[in-house]
C-alpha positions as CSV (number, residue, x, y, z in Angstrom):
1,X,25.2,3.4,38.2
2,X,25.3,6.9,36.3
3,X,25.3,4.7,33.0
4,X,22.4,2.6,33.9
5,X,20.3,5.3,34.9
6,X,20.9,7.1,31.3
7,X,20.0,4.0,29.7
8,X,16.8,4.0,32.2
9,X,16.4,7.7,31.0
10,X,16.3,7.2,27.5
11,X,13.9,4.2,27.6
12,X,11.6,6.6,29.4
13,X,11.9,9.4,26.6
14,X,11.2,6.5,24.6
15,X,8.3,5.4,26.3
16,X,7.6,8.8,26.5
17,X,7.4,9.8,23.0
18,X,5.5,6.7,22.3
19,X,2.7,7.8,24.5
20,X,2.4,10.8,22.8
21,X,1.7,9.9,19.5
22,X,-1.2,8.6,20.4
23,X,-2.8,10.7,22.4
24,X,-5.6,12.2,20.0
25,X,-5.7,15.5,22.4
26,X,-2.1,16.3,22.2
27,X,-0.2,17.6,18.9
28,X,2.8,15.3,18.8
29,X,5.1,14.1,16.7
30,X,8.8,12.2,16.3
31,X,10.4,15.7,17.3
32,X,9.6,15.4,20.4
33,X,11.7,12.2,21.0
34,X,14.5,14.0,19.6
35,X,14.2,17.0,22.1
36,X,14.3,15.0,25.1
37,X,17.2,12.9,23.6
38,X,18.9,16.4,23.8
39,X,17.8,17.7,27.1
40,X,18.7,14.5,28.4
41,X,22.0,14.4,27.0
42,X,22.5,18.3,27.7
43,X,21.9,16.9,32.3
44,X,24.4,14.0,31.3
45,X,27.1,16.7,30.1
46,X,26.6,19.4,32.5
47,X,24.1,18.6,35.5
48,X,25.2,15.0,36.4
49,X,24.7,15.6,40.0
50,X,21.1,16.1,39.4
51,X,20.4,13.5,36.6
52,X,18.3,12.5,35.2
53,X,16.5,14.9,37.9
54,X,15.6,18.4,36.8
55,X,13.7,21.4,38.4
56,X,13.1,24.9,36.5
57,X,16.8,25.7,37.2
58,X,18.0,22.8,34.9
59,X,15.4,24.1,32.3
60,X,16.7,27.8,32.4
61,X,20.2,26.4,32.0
62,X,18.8,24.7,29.1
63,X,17.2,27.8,27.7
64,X,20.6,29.9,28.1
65,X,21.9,26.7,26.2
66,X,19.9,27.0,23.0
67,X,20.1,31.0,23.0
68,X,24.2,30.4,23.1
69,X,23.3,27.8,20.1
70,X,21.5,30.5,18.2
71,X,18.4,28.9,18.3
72,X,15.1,30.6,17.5
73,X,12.9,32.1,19.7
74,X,10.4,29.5,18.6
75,X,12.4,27.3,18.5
76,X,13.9,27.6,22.0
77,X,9.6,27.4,22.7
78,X,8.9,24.2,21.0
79,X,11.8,22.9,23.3
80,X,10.5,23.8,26.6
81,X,7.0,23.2,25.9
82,X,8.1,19.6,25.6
83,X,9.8,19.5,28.5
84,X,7.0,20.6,30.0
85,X,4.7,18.3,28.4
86,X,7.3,15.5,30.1
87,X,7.4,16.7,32.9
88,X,4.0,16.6,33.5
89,X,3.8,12.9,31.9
90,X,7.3,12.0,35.0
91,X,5.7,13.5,37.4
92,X,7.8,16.8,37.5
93,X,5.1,20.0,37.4
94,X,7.1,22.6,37.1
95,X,6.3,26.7,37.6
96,X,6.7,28.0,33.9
97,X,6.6,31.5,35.8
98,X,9.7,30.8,37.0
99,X,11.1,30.1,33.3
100,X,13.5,32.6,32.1
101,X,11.7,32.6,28.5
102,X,8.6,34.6,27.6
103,X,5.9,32.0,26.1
104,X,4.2,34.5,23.9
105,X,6.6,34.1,21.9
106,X,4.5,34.0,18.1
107,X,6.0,30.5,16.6
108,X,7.2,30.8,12.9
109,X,7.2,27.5,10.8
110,X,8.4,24.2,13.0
111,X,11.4,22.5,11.6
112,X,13.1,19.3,12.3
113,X,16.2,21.1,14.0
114,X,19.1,18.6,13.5
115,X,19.9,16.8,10.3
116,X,20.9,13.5,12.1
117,X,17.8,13.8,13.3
118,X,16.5,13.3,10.1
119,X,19.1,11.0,9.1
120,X,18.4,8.4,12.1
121,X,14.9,8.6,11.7
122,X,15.2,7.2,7.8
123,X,17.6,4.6,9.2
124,X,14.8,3.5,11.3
125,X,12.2,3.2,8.7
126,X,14.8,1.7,6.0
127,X,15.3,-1.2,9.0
128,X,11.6,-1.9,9.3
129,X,11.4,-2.8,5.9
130,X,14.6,-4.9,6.1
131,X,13.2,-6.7,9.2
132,X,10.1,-7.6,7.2
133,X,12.2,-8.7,4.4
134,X,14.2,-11.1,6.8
135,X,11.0,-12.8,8.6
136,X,9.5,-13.1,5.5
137,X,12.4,-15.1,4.2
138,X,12.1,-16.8,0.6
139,X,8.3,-16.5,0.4
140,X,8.1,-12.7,-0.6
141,X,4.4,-12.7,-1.0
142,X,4.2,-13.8,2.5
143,X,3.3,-10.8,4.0
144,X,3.3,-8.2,1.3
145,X,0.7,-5.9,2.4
146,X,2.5,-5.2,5.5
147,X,5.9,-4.6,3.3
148,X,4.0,-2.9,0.8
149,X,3.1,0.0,3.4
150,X,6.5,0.1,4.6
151,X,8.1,0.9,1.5
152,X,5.4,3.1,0.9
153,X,6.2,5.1,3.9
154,X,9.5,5.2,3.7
155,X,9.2,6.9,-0.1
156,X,6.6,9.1,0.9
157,X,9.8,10.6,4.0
158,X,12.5,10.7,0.6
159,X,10.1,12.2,-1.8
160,X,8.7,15.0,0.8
161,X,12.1,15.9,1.7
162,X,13.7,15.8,-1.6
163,X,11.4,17.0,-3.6
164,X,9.0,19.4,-0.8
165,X,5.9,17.5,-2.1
166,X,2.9,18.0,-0.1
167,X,0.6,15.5,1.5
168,X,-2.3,16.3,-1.2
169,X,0.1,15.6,-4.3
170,X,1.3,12.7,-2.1
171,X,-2.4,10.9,-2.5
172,X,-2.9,12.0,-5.7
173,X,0.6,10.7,-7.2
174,X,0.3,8.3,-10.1
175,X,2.6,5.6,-11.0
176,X,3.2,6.3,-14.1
177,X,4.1,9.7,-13.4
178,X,7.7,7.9,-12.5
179,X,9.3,9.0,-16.1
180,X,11.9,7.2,-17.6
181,X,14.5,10.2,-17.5
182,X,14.5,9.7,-13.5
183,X,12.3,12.7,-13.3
184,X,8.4,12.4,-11.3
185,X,5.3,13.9,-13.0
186,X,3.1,15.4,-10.8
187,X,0.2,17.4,-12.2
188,X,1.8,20.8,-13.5
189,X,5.2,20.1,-12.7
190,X,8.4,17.4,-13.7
191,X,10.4,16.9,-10.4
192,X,14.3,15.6,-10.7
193,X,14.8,12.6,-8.8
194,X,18.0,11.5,-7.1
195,X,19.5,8.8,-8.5
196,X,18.6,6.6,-5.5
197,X,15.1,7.7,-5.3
198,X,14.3,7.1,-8.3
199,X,15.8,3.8,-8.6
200,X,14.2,2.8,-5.4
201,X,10.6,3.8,-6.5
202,X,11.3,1.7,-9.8
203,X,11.6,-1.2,-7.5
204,X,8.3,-0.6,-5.0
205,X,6.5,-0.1,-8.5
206,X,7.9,-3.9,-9.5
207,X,7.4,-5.1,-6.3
208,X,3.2,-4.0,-6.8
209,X,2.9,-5.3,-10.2
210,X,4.2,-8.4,-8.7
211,X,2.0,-8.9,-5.5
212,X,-1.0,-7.1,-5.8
213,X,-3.2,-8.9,-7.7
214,X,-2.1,-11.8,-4.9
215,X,-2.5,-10.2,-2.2
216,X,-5.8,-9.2,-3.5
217,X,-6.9,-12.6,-3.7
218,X,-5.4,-13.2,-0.7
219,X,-7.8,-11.1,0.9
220,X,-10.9,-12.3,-1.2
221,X,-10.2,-15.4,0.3
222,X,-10.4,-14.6,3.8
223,X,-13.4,-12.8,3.1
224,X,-15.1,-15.5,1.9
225,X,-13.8,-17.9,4.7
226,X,-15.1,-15.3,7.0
227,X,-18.6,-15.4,5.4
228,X,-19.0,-19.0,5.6
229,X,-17.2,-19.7,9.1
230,X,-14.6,-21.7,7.9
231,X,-10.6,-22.0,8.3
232,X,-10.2,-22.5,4.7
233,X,-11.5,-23.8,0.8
234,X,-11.4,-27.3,-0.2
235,X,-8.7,-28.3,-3.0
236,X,-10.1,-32.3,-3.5
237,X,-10.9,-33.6,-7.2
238,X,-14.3,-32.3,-7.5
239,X,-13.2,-28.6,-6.7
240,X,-10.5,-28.6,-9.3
241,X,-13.0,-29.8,-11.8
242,X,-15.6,-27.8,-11.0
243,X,-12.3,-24.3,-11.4
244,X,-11.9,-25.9,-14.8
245,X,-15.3,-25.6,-16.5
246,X,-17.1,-22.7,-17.6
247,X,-19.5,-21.0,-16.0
248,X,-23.3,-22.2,-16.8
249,X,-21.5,-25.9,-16.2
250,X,-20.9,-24.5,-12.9
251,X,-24.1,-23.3,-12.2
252,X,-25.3,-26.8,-13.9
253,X,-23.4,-28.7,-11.3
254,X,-24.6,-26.5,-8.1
255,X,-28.4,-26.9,-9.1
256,X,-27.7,-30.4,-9.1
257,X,-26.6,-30.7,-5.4
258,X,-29.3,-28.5,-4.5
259,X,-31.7,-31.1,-5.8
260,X,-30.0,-34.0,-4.1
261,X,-30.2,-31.7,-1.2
262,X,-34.0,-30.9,-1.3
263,X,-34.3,-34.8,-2.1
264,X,-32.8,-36.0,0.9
265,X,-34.4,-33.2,3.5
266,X,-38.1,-34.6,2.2
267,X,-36.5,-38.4,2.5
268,X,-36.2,-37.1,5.8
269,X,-39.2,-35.3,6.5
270,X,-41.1,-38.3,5.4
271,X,-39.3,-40.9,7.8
272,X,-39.8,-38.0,10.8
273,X,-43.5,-38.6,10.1
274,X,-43.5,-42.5,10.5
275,X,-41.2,-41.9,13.2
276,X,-42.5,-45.1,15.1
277,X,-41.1,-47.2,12.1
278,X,-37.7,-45.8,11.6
279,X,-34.5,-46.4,13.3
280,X,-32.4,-43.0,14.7
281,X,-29.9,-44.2,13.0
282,X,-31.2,-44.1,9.5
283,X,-31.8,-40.7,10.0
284,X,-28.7,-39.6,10.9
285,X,-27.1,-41.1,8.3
286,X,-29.2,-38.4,5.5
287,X,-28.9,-36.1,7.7
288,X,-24.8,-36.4,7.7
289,X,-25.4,-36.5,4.3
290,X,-27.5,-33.4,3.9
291,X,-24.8,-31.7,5.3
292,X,-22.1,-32.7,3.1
293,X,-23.7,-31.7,0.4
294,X,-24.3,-27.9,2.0
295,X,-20.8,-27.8,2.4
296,X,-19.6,-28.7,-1.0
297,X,-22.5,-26.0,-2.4
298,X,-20.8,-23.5,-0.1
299,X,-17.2,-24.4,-1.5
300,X,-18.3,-24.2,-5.0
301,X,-20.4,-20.8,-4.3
302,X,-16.7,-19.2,-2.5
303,X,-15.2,-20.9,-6.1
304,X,-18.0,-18.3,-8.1
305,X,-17.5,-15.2,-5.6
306,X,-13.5,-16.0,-6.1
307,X,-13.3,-16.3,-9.4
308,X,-15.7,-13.0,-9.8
309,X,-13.4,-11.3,-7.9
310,X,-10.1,-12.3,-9.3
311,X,-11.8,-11.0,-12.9
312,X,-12.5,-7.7,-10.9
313,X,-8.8,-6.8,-10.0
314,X,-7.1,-4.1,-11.6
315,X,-4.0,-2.4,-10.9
316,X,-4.5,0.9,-8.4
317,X,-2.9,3.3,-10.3
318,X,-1.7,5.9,-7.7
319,X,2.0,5.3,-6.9
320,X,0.9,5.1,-3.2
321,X,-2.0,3.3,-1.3
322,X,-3.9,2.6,2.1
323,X,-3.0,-0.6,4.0
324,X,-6.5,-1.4,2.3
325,X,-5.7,-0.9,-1.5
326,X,-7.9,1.8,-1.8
327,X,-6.8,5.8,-2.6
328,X,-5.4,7.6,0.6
329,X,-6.9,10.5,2.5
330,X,-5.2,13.3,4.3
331,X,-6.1,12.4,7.8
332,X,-4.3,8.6,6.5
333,X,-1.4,10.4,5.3
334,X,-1.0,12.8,8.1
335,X,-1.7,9.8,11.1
336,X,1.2,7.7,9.1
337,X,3.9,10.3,8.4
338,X,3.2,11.7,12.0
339,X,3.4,8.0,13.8
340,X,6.1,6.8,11.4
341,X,8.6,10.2,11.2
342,X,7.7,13.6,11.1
343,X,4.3,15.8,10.2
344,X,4.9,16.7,6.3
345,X,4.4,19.9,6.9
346,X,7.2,20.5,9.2
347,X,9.0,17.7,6.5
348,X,8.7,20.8,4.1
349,X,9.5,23.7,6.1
350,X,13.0,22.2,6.8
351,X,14.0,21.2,3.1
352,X,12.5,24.8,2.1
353,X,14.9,26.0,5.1
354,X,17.9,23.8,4.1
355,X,17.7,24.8,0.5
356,X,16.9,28.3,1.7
357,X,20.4,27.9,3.8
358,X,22.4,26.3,0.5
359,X,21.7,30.0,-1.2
360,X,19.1,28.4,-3.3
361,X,16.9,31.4,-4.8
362,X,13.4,31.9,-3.1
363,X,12.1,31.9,-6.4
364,X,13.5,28.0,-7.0
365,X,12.1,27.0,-3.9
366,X,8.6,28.1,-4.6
367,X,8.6,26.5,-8.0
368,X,9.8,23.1,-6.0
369,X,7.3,23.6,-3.6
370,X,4.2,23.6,-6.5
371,X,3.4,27.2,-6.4
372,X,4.8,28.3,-9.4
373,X,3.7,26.2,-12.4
374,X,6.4,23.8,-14.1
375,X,10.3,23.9,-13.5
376,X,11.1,22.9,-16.8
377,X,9.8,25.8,-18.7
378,X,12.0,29.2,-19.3
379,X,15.5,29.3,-19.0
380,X,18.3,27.7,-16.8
381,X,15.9,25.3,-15.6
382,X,18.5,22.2,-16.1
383,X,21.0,24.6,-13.8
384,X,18.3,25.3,-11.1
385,X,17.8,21.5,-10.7
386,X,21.0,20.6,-10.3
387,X,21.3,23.2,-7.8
388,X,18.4,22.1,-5.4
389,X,19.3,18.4,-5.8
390,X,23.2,19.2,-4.7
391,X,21.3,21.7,-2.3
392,X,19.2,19.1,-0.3
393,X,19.6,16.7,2.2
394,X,21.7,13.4,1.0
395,X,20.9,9.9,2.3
396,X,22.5,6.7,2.0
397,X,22.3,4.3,-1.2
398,X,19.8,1.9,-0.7
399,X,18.1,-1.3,-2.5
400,X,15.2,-2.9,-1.6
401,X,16.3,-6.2,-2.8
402,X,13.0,-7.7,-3.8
């Protein structure tokens, strides 16, 4: 029963964290799903009478349980104020005057506090992109604008955390800053790339030049669908004759069926006036007609806006884009990293902190963190990337397989 209700628990911290993130009027982020994990597992261990019940003595306990872990002051805060935020969200108000913690506490820089953590949360986004891969099965252009944003997002969580880039040189990242020496350009400064990284934004950058243009016409042609109410365009005899002409032919053969058109609505008009003399039916019969022909103009008109479009694509040339194919903005970057992982900002402060905790020089770590001009000038530059690449976090091997 005990192991039923933790299960119960954890979908609830789940649900919980879920709920959060999209909340506009509360500052959330994956974090929080990983501090309830821990309180929760923390009542499993030590208060299993109680769980997954917990009053402000659980809570104290707790807070006596990070200080023994040597936790931060802030970051024994960030802690309880989710709790808090939980507790409120289960229906547990509790009394933070009877807290054993002083919540004045100034915060320093939030961190993502455990490295599995980190580690578990790239595992998730690395099988989002595998799951896509698997429903999409043979046909790899199936769906690429949904598999297109997951790689993206899941390069953007590597590159912030192995290289401390920032979310304005995140949108402003150009693919052909991706150098051939494994090393990323990014406006006054060459980044080293892990092996792995680099390798695996080679392969998104394939993966675009491969289905974009597609996908773009994918798009045109739902847009025109949608302008003319219809499921889809026509592919008979006369359409692909009509693709494989040039374009005052074209024009030739639409003026055409706009005559026959106008021809047939004053055939019409004319028998509407004798009305006495002519059968229904007869009537009918043009007016079916009339409305063949509108269709087929339509068609041919989707074939011109189509075909204009298709001569409009060109190649975005950031290394990352919106769901839409246009440049990102902050607020996009922010919403995905914060729905999808973790705020880049606290993405920074905890490689600056692990690199920081490897011995790496502050010096080194400002230069990574674009505030000091290029790492490849002066001296021993070669020695201080190898340093911060063995310094930083390491994740497994992967492929895309695309």
């Amino acid at each position: 029963m005990l192991f039923t209700n933790k299960q119960q628990a954890s979908e609830k911290v789940k649900h919980f964290a879920e709920t959060m993130l999209l909340r506009r009027n509360v500052e959330a982020d994956r974090t929080w799903f990983y501090t309830m994990e821990r309180f929760m597992s923390f009542l499993w261990e030590h208060k299993q009478d109680y769980f997954p019940n917990f009053q402000e003595r659980e809570v104290n306990d707790y807070i006596d349980h990070l200080r023994n872990l040597e936790k931060t002051p802030s970051e024994i805060q960030r802690n309880i104020e989710v709790i808090l935020t939980y507790g409120s969200y289960a229906n547990k108000e509790l009394d933070r005057t009877k807290l054993d913690f002083d919540f004045l506490e100034k915060l320093d820089s939030a961190t993502v506090e455990e490295e599995k953590d980190l580690l578990h949360t790239e595992g998730l986004l690395f099988e989002k992109i595998l799951s896509t891969q698997k429903e999409m099965g043979e046909n790899v252009g199936s769906d690429h604008g949904l598999l297109r944003s997951q790689m993206r997002n899941y390069l953007m969580y590597r590159l912030v955390l192995e290289t401390g880039l920032d979310i304005e040189e995140l949108i402003t990242l150009k693919a052909e800053g991706l150098q051939e020496d494994g090393h990323l350009f990014i406006h006054n400064r060459s980044l080293p790339l892990s092996t792995n990284l680099y390798q695996l934004l080679k392969e998104y950058l394939e993966y675009r030049k491969k289905y974009d243009e597609p996908l773009h016409m994918n798009w045109a042609v739902a847009e025109v669908d949608s302008l003319q109410g219809r499921g889809s365009i026509n592919e008979d005899e006369i359409m692909k004759e009509f693709h494989a002409v040039e374009l005052p032919k074209k024009l030739e053969i639409i003026e055409t069926l706009l005559g026959e058109q106008l021809a047939l609505e004053e055939e019409v008009f004319q028998l509407e006036m004798n009305s006495d003399d002519t059968p229904l039916e007869k009537i009918e019969v043009l007016e079916e007609e009339i409305d063949d022909i509108v269709e087929k103009i339509n068609q041919l008109k989707a074939v011109l806006v189509l075909e204009r479009k298709k001569d409009e694509f060109i190649f975005h040339p950031r290394m990352f884009v919106s769901d839409s194919y246009q440049n990102m903005e902050l607020d996009f970057v922010d919403e995905v990293m914060k729905m999808e992982a973790f705020p880049v900002k606290i993405l920074q402060y905890t490689v600056a902190k692990k690199w920081e905790d490897e011995g790496i020089k502050p010096g080194t770590i400002t230069k990574f963190l674009g505030q000091k001009g290029n790492l490849l000038t002066g001296g021993g530059s070669t020695k201080d990337f190898d340093e911060v690449i063995k310094a930083g976090f390491t994740f497994p091997e992967r492929q895309f397989r695309i």
